[in-house]
N, C-alpha and C positions, 0 to 999 in steps of 0.2 A: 319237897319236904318229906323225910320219913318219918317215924318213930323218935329216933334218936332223937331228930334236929326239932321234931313238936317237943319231947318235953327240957328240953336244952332252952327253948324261949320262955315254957312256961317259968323254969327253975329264975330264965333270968326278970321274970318281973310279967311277960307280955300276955297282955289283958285276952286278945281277940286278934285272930289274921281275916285277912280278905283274902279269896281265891277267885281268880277271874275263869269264867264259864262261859264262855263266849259263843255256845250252841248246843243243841241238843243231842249232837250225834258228832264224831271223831272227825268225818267231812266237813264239817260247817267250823266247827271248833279250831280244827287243823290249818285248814287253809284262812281262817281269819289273823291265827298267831304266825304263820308261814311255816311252820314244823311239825313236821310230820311225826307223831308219835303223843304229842303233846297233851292231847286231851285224857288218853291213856296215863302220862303221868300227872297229870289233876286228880284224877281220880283216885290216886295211889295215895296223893298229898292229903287230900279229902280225908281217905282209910285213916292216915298216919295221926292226923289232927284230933279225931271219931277214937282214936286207940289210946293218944294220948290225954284224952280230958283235954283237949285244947281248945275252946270258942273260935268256931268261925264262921263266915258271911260268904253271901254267893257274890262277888260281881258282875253283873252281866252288861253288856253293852245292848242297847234297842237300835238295830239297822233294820232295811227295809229285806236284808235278805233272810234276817230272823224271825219275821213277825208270824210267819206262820208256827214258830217253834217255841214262842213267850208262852204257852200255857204249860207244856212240856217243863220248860225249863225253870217256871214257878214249881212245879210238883217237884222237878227233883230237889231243890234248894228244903224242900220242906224234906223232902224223904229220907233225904242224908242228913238231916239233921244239924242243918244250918241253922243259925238264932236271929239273921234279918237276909233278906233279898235284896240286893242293893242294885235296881234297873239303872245304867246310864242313858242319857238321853246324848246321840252323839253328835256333837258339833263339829264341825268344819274348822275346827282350831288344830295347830302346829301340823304332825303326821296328817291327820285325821284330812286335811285339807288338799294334799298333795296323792294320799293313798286309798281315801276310800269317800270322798267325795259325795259320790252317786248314793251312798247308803244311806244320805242323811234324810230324815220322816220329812214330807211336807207337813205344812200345819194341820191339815187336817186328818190326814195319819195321827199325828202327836196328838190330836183330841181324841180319836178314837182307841187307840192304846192306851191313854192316860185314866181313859173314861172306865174303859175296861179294868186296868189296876186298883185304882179307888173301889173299884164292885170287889174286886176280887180279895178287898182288906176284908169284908166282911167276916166271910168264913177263913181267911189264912190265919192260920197260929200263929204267922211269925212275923215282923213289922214287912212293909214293903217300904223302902227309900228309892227317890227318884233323883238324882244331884242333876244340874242343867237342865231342871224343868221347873222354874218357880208359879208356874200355873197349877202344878197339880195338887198341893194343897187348897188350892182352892175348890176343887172338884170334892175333894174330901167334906171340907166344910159345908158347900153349894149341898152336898147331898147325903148331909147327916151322914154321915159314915161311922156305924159302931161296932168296933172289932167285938167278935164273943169271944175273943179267947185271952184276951188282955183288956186294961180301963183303956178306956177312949184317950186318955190325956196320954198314952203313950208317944199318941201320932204328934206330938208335940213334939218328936224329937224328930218329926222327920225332915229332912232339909228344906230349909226356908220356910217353915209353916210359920205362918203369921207375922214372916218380916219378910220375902222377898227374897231378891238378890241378895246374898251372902260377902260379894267380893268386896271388900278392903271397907264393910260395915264396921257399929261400934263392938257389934256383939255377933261381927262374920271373922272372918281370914285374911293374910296375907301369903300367898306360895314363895318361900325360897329356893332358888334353885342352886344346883350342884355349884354353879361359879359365884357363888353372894346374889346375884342380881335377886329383886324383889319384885311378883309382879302380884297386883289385886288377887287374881287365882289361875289356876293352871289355863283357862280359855283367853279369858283377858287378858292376854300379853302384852301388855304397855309397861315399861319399864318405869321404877318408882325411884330405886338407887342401889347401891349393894349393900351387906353390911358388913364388908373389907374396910368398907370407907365410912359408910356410918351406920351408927345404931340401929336397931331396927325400933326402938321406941323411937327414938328421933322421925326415921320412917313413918312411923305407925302415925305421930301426931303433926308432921310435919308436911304432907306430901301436898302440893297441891292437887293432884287427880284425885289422891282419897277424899279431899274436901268437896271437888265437884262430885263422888256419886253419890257422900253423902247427903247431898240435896237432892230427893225426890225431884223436888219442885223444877228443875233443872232438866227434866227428862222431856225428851221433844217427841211429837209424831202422836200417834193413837197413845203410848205410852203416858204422856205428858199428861192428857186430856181425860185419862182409863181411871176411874173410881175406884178399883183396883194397885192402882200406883205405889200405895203406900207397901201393900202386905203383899206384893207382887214385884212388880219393876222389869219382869219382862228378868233375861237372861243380857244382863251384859258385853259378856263373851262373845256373844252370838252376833249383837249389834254389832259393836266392832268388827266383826272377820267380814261381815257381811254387806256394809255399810260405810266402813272405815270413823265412823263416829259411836262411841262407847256408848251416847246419853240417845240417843236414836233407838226409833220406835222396835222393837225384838221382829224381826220378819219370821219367824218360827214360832208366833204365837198365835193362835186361831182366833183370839178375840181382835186381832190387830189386822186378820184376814175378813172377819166378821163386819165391824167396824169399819171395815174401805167396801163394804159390799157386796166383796164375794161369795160367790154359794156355793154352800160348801159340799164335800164329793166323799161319797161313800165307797167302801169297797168290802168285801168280807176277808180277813185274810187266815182263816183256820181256827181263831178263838172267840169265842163270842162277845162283838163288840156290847161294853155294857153291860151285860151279864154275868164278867165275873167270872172266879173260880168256886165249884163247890166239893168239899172233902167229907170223906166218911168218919 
């Protein structure tokens, strides 16, 4: 993105981009995209977006080989002048599953990061979203979490607060992709139908998968049984890659590590679990 091409999108209508940031420094960044040079021209896209009044978002992926560089990489989101922080939480779905494997949180990494995000809504200006973590609004809630820099009812927008899994809900998503196919969302790759061949309303109210995740009630394993269930549901996507069953308890959720007994494992990895960011 330059100048030109930010206000060329603004002229045509477009609200807000997302810029993916994939690390604190040109090393970590570079070698996560495979191109060399690349965080260099983020940065430029960033200027261009900042130059032209354009709205933008950080997206950042959360792997284990970042963890020490999330508090880093919250302050630049705020510094540059991004208007939300969008943390991915990465799953083991499509690429993700064949090329970087290894980098996915165990569950108790994903509490200790998530724990630490929630603190660090506190004093951040700007919203924090988590997408593939329907735990973390609950951390929010669990622990009165009140932004000073915006009303509390903002965090209401942040994905899955107070319904959960998202995928192919009354009031989530459906991902189309390039060739028509349909699937719940980009993790959950189960095939619904295309809309070459039919509607996507048809889709939409037609599918038997979307009827089974629309039942809670349906979900097996600690999931099933978790008081939690409703406003949570555990990551779908996850279940499936991991489990081969969609409705299957999330094995990347800590309450679901908690609840079979496990005890759970601390580490420090450079930002204070828990405690948060604080700004001047």
């Amino acid at each position: 993105i330059d100048e030109a091409m930010a206000r060329k999108m603004l002229d045509a209508g477009v609200k807000s981009v997302a810029i993916s940031v994939d690390g604190a420094d040109a090393q970590t960044h570079d070698s996560f995209r495979g191109i060399s040079g690349a965080f260099k021209q983020t940065l430029k896209g960033i200027e261009a977006c900042r130059a032209a009044s354009l709205p933008f978002q950080f997206n950042m992926v959360i792997r284990k080989e970042t963890l020490s560089q999330l508090e880093k990489m919250l302050h630049m989101a705020v510094d540059y002048g991004a208007n939300a922080a969008e943390f991915f939480d990465l799953v083991a779905a499509g690429r993700a599953k064949q090329e970087c494997k290894e980098q996915v949180l165990s569950p108790n990494e994903r509490k200790q990061v998530m724990t630490w995000l929630a603190q660090s809504q506190v004093d951040c200006p700007i919203v924090i979203r988590v997408p593939a973590c329907p735990m973390y609004p609950l951390l929010l809630q669990e622990r009165h979490i009140q932004p000073k820099h915006f009303p509390v009812e903002m965090l209401q927008r942040v994905p899955y607060h107070g319904r959960g899994c998202a995928a192919g809900m009354p009031m989530g998503y459906v991902m189309v992709k390039s060739n028509g196919d349909v699937n719940p969302c980009m993790l959950l790759q189960v095939r619904l139908g295309n809309i070459r061949e039919q509607s996507i309303m048809s889709i939409w109210e037609s599918s038997p998968v979307l009827a089974q995740l629309r039942q809670r009630e349906l979900l097996k394993g600690q999931c099933g049984s978790c008081s939690y269930r409703g406003t949570c549901s555990g990551c779908r996507g996850r279940a499936y890659e991991e489990t081969g069953d969609m409705m299957a308890a999330d094995p990347g959720c800590w309450l679901v590590v908690e609840m079979a007994g496990e005890k759970p494992w601390k580490h420090s990895y450079g930002f204070g679990a828990g405690e948060g960011v604080s700004y001047g």
